[in-house]
C-alpha positions in Angstrom: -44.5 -6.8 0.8 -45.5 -4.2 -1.5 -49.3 -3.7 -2.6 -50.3 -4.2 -6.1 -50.2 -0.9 -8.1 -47.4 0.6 -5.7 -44.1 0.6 -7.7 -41.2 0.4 -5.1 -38.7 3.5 -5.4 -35.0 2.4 -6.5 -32.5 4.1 -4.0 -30.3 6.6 -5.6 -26.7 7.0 -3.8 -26.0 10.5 -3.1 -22.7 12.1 -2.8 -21.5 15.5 -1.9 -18.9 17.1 -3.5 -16.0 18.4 -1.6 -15.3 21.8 -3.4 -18.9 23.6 -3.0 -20.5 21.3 -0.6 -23.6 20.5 -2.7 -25.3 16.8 -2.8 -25.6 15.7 -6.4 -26.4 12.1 -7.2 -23.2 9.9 -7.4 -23.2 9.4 -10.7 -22.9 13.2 -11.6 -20.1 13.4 -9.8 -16.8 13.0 -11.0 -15.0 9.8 -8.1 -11.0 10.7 -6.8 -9.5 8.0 -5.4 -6.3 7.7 -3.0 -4.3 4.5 -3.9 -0.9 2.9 -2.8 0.0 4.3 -5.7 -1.1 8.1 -5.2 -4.5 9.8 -6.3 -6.0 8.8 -9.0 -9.5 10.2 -11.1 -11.5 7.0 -11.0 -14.5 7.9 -13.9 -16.3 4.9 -13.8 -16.7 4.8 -9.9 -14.7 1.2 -9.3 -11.3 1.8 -7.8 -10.9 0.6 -4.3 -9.6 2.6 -1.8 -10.8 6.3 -0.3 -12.9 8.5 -2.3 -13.8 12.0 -2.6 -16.3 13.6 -5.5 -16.0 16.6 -7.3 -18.6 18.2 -10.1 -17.8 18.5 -13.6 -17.2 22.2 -12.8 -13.9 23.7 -13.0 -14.4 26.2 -10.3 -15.2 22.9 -7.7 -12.0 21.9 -8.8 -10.5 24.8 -7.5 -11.8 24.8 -4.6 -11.2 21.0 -4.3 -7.4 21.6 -5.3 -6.6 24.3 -2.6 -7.1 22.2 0.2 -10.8 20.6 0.3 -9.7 17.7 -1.6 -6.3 16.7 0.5 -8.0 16.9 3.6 -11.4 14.3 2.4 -8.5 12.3 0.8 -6.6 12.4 3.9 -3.9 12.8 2.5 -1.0 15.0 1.5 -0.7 15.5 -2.4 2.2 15.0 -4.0 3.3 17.3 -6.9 2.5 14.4 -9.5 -0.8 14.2 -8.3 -1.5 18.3 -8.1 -0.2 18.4 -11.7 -2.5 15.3 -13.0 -5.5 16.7 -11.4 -4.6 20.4 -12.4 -4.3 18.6 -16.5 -7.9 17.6 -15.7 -9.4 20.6 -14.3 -7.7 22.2 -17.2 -9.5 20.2 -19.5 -12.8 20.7 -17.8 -12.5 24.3 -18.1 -11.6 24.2 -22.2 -14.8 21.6 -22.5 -16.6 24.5 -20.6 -15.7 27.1 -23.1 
């Protein structure tokens, strides 16, 4: 039971992201998901199946594209799914500029 005047603390999930290894909160984090269907860049968080996160930061894509994010995904990625996450990382870094 909580005392009166003592506000209980929501919990905050926390996530790290696979291309620099920092811990951010999950929701500024950007979700990946591996599917039956390949990978796929689940932005609101919902897809089922096994994640990996990544920042809104190109470089961390990068570094998640080169080998980081394969391995969290356990997973091999197809050429489909390099070029779909490359489009978005492309994207990223034009928002950036």
């Amino acid at each position: 039971m909580v005392k009166a005047g003592k506000q209980r603390r929501k919990h905050v999930p926390q996530r790290t992201c696979v291309g620099c290894r920092t811990v951010n909160e999950k929701r500024e984090l950007i979700r990946i998901v591996r599917t039956p269907e390949g990978v796929q860049i689940d932005l609101k968080g919902k897809l089922p199946g096994r994640g990996a996160y990544l920042h809104e930061d190109h470089s961390c894509w990068q570094l998640g594209l080169d080998g980081k994010l394969a391995h969290a995904l356990k997973v091999t990625l197809s050429e489909q799914d390099r070029q779909t996450l490359q489009a978005f990382a492309d994207g990223l870094a034009a928002k950036e500029a």
